[in-house]
NULOMAR-474396 format. One record per residue: x, z, y of N, C-alpha, C, O in turn; residue number from 1; residue in one letter. Coordinates in steps of 0.02 Angstrom, whole numbers, plus 50000, padded with zeros to 5 digits. Example, Ala and Ser with C-alpha at 12.3 -4.5 7.8 and 13.67 -1.06 7.14 Angstrom:
// residues 2
50660/50390/49716/50615/50390/49775/50660/50390/49835/50712/50423/49834/1/a
50642/50354/49888/50684/50357/49947/50645/50394/50002/50670/50402/50057/2/s
END
This chain:
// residues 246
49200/51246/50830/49254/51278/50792/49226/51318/50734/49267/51322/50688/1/x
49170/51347/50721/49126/51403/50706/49134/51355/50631/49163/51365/50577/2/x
49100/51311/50652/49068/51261/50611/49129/51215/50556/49124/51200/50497/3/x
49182/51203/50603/49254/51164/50555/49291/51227/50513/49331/51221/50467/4/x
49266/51291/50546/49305/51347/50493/49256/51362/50431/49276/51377/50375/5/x
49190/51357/50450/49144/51373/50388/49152/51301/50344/49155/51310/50283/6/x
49155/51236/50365/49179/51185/50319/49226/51213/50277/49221/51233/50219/7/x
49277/51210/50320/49359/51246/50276/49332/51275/50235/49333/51247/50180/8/x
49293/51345/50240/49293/51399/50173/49246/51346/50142/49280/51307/50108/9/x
49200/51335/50141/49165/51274/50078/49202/51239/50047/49194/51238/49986/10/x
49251/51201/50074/49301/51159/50040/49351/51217/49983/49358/51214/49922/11/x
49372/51255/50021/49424/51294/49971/49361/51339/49929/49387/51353/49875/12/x
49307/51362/49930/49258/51400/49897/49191/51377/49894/49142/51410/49910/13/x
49193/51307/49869/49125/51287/49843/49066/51314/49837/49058/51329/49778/14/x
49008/51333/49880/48971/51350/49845/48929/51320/49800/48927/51259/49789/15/x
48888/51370/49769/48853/51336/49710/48806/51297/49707/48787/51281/49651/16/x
48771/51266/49769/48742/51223/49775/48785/51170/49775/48746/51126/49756/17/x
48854/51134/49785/48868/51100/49813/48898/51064/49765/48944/51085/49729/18/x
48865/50989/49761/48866/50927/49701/48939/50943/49672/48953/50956/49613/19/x
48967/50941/49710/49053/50916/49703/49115/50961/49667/49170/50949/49643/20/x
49058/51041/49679/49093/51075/49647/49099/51089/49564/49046/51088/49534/21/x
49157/51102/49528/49245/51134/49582/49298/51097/49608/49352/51123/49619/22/x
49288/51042/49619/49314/50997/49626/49367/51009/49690/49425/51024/49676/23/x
49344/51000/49769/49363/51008/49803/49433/51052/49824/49483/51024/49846/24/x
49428/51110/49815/49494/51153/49807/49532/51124/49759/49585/51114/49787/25/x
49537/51103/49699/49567/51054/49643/49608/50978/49689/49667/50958/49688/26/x
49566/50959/49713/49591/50886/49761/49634/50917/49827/49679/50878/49846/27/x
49630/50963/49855/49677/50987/49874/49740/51008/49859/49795/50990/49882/28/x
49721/51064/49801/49808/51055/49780/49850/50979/49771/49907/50962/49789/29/x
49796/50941/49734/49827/50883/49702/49872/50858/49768/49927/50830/49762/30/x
49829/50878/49853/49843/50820/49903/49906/50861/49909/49952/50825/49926/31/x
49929/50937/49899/49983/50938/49919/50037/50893/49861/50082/50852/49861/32/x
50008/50921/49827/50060/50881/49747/50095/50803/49773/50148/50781/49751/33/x
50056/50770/49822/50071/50710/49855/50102/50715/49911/50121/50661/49932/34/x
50115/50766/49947/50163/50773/49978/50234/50811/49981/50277/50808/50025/35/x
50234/50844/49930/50287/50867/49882/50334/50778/49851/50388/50753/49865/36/x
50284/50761/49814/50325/50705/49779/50349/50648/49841/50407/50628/49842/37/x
50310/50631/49878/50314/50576/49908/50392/50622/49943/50446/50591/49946/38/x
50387/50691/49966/50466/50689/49995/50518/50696/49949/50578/50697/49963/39/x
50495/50699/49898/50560/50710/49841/50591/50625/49840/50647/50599/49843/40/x
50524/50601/49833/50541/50515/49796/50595/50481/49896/50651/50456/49890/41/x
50567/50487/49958/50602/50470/50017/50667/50510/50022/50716/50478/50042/42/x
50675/50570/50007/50730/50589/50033/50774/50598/49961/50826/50631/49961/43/x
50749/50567/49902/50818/50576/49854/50824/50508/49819/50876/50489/49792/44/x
50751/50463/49821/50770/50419/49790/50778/50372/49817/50780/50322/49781/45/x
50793/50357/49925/50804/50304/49923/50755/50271/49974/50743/50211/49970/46/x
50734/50300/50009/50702/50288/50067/50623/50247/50029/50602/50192/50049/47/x
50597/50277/49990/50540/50240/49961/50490/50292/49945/50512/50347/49926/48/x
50426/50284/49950/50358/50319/49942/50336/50302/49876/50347/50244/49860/49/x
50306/50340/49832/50277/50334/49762/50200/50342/49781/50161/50304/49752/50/x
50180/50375/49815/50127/50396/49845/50079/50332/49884/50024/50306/49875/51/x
50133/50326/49930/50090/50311/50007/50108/50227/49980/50163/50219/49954/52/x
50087/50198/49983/50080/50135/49947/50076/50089/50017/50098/50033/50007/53/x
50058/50097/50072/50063/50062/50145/50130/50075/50160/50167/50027/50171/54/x
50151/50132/50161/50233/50147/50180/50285/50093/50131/50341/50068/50137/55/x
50239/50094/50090/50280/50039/50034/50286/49966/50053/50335/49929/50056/56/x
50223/49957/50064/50210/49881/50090/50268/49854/50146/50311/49810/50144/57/x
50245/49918/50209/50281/49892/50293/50369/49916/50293/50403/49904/50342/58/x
50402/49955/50220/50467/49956/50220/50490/49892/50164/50549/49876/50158/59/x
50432/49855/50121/50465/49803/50092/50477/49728/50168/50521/49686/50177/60/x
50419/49745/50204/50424/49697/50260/50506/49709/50291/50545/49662/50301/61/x
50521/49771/50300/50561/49785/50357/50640/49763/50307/50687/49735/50335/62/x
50642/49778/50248/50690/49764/50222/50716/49697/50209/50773/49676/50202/63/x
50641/49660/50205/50671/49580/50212/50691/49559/50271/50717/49503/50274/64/x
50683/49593/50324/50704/49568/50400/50764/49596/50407/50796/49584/50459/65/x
50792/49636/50357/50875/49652/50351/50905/49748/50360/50956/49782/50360/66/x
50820/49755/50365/50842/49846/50406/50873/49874/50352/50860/49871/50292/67/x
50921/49904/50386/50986/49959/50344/50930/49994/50294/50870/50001/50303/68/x
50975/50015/50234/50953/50084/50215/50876/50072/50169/50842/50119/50148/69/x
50859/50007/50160/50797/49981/50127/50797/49938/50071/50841/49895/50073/70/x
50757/49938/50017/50770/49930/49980/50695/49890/49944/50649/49920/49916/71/x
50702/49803/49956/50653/49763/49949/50622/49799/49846/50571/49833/49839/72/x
50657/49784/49801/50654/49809/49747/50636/49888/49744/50579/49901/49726/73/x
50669/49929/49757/50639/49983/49751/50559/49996/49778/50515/50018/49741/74/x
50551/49978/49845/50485/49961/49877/50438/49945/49809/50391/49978/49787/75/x
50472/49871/49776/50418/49836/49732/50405/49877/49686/50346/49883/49669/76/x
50459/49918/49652/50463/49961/49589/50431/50028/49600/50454/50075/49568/77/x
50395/50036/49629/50365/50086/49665/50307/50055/49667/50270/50087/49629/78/x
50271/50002/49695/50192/49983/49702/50184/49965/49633/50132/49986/49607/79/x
50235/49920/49584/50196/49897/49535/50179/49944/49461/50140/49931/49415/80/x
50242/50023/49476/50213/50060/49427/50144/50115/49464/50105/50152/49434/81/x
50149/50103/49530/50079/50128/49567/50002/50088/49548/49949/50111/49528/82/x
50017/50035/49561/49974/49973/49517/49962/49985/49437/49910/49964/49413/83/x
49996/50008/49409/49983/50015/49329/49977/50080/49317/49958/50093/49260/84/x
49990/50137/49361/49949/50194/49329/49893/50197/49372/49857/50244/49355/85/x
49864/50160/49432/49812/50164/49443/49760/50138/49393/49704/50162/49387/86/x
49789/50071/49345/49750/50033/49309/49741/50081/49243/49698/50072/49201/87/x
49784/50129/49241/49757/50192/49187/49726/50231/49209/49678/50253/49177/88/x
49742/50254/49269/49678/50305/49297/49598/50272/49294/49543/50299/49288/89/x
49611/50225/49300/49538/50180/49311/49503/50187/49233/49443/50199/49222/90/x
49550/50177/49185/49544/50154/49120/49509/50231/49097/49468/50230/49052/91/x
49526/50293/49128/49541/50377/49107/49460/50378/49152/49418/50419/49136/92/x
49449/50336/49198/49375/50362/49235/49323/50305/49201/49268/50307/49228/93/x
49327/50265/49158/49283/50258/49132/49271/50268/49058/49232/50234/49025/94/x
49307/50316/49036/49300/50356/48976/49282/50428/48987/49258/50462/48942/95/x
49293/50448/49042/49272/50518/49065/49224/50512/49137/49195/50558/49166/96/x
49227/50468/49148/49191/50449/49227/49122/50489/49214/49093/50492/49268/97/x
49082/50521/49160/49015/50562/49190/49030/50633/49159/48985/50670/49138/98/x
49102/50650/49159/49109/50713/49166/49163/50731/49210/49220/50738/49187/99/x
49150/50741/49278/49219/50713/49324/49254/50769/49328/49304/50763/49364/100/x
49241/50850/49292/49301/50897/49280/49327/50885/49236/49387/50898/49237/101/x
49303/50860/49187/49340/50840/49134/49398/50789/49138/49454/50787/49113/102/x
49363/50747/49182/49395/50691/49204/49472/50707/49239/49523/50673/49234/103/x
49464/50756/49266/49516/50798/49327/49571/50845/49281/49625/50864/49303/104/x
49549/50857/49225/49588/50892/49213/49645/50853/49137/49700/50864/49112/105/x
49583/50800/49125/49635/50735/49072/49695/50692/49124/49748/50667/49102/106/x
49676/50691/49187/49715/50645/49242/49762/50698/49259/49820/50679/49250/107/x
49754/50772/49285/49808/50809/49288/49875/50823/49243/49935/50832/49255/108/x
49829/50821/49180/49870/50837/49132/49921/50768/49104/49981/50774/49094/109/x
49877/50693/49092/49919/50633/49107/49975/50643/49163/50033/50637/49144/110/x
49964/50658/49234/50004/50657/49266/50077/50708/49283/50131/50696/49311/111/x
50045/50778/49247/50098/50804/49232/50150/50817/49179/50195/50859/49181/112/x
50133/50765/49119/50171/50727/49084/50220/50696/49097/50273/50705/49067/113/x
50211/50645/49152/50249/50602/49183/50293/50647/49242/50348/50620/49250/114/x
50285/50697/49277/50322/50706/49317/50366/50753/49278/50426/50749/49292/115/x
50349/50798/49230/50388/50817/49175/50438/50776/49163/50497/50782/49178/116/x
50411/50732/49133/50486/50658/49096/50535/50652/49160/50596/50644/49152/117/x
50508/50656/49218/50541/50641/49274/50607/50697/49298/50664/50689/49320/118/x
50571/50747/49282/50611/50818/49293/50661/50817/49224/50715/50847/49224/119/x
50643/50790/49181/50690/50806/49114/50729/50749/49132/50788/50761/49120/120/x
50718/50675/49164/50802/50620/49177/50827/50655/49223/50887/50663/49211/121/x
50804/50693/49291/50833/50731/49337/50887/50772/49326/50941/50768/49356/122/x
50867/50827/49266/50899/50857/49243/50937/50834/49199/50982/50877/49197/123/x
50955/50783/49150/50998/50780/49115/51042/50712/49135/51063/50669/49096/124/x
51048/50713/49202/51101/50656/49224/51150/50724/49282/51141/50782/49299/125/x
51198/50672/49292/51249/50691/49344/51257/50652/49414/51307/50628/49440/126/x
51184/50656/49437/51206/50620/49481/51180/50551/49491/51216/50514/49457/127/x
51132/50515/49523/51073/50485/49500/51127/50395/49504/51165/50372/49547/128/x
51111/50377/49458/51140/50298/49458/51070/50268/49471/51014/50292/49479/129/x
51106/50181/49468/51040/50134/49480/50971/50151/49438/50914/50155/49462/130/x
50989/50159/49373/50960/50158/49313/50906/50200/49316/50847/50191/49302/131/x
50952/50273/49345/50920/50331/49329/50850/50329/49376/50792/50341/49359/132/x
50883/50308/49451/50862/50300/49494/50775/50263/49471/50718/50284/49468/133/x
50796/50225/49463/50714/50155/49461/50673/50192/49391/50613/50201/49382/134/x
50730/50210/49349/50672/50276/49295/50633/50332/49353/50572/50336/49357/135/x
50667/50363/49385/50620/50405/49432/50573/50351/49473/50513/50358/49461/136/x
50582/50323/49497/50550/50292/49533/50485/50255/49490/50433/50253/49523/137/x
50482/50229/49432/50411/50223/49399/50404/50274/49359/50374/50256/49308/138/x
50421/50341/49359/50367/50382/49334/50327/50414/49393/50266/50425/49389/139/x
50357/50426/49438/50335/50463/49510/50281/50396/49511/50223/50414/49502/140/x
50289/50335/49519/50238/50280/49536/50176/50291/49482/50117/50292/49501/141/x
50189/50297/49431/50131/50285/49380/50085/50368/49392/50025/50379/49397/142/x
50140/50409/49392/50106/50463/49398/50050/50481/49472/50008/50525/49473/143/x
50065/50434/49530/50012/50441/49599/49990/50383/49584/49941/50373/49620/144/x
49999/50335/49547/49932/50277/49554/49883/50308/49522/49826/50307/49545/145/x
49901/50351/49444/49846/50378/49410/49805/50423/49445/49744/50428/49438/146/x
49845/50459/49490/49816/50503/49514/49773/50499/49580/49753/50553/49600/147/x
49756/50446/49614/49738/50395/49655/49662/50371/49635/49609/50377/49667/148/x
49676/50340/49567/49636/50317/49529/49588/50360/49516/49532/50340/49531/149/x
49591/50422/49487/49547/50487/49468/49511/50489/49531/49451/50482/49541/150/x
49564/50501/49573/49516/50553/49633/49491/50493/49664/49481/50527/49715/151/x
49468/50427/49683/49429/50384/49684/49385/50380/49638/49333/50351/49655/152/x
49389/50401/49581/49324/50387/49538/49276/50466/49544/49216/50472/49534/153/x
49319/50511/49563/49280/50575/49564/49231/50562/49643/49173/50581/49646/154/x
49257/50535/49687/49210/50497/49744/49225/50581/49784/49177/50605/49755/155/x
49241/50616/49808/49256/50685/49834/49256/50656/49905/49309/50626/49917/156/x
49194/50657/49979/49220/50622/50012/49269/50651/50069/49244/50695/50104/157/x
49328/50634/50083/49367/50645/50115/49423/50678/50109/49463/50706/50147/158/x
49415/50662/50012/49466/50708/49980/49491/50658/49923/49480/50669/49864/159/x
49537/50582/49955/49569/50553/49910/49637/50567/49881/49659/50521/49846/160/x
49676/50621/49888/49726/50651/49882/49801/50616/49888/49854/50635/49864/161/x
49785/50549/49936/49845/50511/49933/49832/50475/50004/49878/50477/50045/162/x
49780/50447/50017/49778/50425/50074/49749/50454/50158/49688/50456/50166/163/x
49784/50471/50202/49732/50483/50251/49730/50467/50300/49731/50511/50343/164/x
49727/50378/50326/49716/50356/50380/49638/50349/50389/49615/50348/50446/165/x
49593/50344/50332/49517/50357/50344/49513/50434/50359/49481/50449/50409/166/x
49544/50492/50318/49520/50544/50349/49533/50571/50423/49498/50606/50460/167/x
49586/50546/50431/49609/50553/50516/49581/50508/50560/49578/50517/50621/168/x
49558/50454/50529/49509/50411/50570/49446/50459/50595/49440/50484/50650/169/x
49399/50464/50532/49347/50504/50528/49345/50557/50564/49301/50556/50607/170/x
49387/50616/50562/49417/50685/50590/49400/50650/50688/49356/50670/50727/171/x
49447/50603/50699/49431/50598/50794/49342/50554/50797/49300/50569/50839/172/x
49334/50511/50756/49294/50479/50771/49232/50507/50780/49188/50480/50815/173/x
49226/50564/50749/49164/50606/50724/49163/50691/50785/49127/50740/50794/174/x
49217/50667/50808/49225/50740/50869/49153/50736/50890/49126/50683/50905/175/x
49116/50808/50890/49045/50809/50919/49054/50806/50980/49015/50772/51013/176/x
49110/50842/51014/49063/50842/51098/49103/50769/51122/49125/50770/51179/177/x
49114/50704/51079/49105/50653/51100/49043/50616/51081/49025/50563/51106/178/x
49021/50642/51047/48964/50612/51022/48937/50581/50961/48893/50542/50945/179/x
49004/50631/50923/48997/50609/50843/48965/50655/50818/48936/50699/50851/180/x
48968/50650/50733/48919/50709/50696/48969/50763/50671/48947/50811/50640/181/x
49012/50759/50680/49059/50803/50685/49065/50851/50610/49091/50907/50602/182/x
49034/50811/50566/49041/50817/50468/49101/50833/50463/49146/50820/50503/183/x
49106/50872/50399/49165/50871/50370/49214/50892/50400/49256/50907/50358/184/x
49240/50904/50467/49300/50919/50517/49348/50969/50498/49406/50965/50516/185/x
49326/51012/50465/49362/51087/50407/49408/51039/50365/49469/51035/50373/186/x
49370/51002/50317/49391/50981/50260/49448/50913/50252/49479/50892/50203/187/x
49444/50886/50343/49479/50834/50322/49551/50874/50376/49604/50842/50376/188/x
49550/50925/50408/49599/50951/50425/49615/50969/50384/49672/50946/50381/189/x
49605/51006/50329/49627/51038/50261/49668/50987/50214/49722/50997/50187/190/x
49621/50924/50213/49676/50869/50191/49735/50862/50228/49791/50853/50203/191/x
49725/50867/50286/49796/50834/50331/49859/50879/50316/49918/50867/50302/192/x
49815/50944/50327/49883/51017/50318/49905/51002/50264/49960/50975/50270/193/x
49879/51010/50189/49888/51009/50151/49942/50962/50125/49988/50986/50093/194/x
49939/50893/50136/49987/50837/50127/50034/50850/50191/50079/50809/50195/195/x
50032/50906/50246/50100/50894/50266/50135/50943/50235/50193/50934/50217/196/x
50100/51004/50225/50128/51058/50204/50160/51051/50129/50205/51090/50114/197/x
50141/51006/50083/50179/50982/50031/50243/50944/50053/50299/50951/50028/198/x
50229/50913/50093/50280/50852/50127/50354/50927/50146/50410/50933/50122/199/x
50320/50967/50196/50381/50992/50219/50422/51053/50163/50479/51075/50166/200/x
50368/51069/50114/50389/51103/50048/50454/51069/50035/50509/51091/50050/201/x
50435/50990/49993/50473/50930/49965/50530/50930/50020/50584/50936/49992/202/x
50535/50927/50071/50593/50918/50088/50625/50983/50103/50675/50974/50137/203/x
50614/51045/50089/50644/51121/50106/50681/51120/50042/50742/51132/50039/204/x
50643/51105/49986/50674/51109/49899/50732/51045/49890/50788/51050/49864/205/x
50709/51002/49912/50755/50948/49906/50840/50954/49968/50902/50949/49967/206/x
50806/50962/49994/50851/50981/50074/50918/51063/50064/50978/51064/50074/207/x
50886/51100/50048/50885/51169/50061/50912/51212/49991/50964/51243/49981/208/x
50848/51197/49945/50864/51250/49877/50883/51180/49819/50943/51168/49820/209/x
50864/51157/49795/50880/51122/49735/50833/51052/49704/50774/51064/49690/210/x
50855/50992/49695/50818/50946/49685/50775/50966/49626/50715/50957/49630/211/x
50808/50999/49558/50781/51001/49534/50703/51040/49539/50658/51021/49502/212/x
50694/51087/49580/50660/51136/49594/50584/51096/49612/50525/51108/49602/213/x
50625/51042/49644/50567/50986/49705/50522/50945/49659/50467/50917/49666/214/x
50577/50952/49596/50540/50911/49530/50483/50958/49512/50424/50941/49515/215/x
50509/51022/49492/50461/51075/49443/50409/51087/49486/50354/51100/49462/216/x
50417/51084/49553/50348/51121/49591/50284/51088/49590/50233/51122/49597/217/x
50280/51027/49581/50213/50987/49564/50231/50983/49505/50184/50945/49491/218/x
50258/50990/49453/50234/50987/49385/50182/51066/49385/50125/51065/49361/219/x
50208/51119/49411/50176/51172/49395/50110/51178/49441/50065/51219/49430/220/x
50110/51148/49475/50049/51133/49521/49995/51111/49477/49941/51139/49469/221/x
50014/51061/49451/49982/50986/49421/49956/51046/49350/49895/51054/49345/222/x
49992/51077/49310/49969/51115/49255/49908/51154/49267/49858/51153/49232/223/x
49920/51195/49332/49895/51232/49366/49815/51203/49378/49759/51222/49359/224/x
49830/51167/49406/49750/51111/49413/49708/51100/49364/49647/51106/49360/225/x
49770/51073/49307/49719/51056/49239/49710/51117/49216/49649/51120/49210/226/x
49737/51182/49193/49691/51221/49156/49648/51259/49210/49618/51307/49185/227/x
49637/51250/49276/49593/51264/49308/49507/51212/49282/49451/51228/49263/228/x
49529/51172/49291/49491/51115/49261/49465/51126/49219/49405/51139/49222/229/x
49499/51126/49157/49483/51138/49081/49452/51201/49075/49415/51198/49026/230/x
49448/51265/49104/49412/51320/49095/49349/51294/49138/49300/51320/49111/231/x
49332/51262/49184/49269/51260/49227/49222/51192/49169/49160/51188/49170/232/x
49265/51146/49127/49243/51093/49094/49221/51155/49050/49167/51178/49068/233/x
49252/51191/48992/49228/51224/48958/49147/51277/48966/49102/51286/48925/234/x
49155/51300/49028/49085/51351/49033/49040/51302/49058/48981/51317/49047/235/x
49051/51230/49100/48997/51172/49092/48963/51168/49016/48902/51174/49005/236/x
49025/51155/48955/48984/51136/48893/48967/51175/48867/48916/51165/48833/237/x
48989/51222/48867/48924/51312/48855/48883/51321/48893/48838/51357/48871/238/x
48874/51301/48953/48819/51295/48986/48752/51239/48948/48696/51245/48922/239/x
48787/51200/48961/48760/51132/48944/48713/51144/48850/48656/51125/48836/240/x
48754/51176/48810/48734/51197/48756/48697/51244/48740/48652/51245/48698/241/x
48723/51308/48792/48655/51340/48785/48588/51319/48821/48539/51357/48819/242/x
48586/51275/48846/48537/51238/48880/48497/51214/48848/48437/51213/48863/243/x
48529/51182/48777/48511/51142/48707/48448/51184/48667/48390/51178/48649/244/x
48513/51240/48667/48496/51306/48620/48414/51310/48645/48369/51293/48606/245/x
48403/51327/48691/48348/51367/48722/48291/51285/48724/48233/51288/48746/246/x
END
């Protein structure tokens, strides 16, 4: 236990030896940011994941076998703008791929662009039609493929901010007093909380106080990240320069 709580504080407080940092606390927020959206996009747009891209797959299965309440197209309209902002995130990590705060804070800021646009059709309809509907539904998509994409190229391990059937794999498989190495165990509980605790946010705002609200809270997250980012990229290249200097 000693040992998964001192992980935890490393993960949320990097120390300064540690390759990855600042990264880590950064991929966290993002993982809640993914469970915020993913309940905004299930419980308003329609029984569909922007996020979770497997949830996407096994409800396009279930909808062709006829299950109520599913929606073969929406499913698709959801992986294939997930598919094309991953193919920009990819495009964003190999133009920034050897400066990976930098990298984190051009992908935050791409992505909170898009959930912006998302919050501005939200807000200026009455009431979501087909139209409006599948517009939310590929910006929320483009905006977690990109964001998918980043945090795979930043390599953070156990901190992909979208998926976690490897980290929950990892988390039992690695239990020490079974006889694992028992790595990481802080950090991938921290993932798990984190994406539920967004999850049950998204549905308290959506549910409870106001859709629109469910929109703004990962945009301000997502801002939040990048000029976190952008100040730690900045004292890197003053670092880096006075390094020159001398």
């Amino acid at each position: 236990m000693r040992e998964t709580l001192r992980d935890a504080k490393h993960t949320l407080l990097p120390p300064h030896d540690d390759p990855h940092a600042p990264l880590p606390p950064l991929l966290i927020v993002l993982t809640v940011v993914t469970g915020l959206v993913d309940a905004l996009s299930y419980l308003e747009l329609g029984r569909v994941f922007v996020a979770n891209m497997t949830g996407n797959v096994v409800f396009t299965g279930f909808a062709l076998a006829g299950a109520p309440g599913l929606s073969v197209a929406a499913s698709l309209a959801a992986l294939g703008a997930f598919l094309i902002g991953a193919a920009g995130g990819g495009r964003l990590g190999v133009v920034f791929g050897a400066r990976r705060v930098r990298l984190l804070w051009v992908g935050a800021s791409v992505q909170a662009a898009l959930l912006a646009a998302a919050l501005i059709v939200a807000a200026a309809v009455h009431g979501l039609g087909t139209g409006e509907r599948y517009t939310l539904i590929l910006l929320l998509g483009l905006a977690m493929g990109l964001q998918n994409a980043v945090a795979r190229r930043l390599a953070v391990p156990d901190l992909t901010t979208t998926v976690l059937s490897q980290t929950l794999t990892g988390l039992a498989a690695d239990i020490r007093r079974l006889g694992g190495t028992g790595s990481r165990a802080g950090r991938r509980l921290l993932s798990a909380i984190a994406m539920a605790l967004g999850a049950f946010t998204g549905a308290i705002l959506v549910l409870r106080v106001h859709v629109l609200i469910a929109f703004a809270a990962p945009v301000a997250l997502l801002i939040g990240t990048a000029a976190v980012a952008y100040r730690f990229d900045l004292r890197e290249r003053r670092d880096r320069n006075a390094g020159e200097t001398v």
